[in-house]
Phi, psi and omega in degrees: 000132173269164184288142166296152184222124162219183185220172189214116168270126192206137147246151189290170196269343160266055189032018169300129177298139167246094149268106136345098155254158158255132189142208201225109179244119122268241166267356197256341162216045177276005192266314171304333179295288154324332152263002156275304177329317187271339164265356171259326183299298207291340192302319194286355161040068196087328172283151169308158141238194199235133142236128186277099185260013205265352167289354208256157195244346187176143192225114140265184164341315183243020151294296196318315212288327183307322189292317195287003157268012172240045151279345159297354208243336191269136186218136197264136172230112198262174148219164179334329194268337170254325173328326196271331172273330176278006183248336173297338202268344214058015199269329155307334176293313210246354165193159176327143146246106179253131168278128178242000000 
């Protein structure tokens, strides 16, 4: 059974957008997933934004596939424990990853 997966929208004090997640992202909430990426991108209006993994205990596949049409506009702030799957994945190629 997964982790309930939510989420939280915020900006930084220099107005960067943050969605937060908690949770699990997986095939049972990667449609959801895909639509907060995309109400934050639009919320960031051309600007970058942050998605917060660090809260997240496990991604799969159809989590990855969710991130990567926002990779120009997006930079992921992880922890040790999801780097290694966002880097297998290619995803360290195509935008920041800062580890925390």
């Amino acid at each position: 059974m997964s982790i309930a997966l939510t989420f939280t929208t915020s900006r930084r004090a220099d107005a960067t957008v943050v969605l937060a997640a908690t949770g699990e992202i997986d095939m049972s909430n990667a449609e959801a997933f895909s639509a907060a990426l995309a109400a934050a991108r639009q919320e960031a209006a051309g600007d970058p934004f942050i998605v917060d993994l660090t809260r997240v205990e496990y991604i799969d596949s159809a989590g990855l596939a969710a991130l990567f049409p926002h990779v120009d506009q997006l930079q992921l702030l992880t922890t040790g424990l999801l780097a290694p799957v966002l880097t297998v994945a290619g995803l360290d190629d195509l935008l920041t990853i800062h580890e925390e």
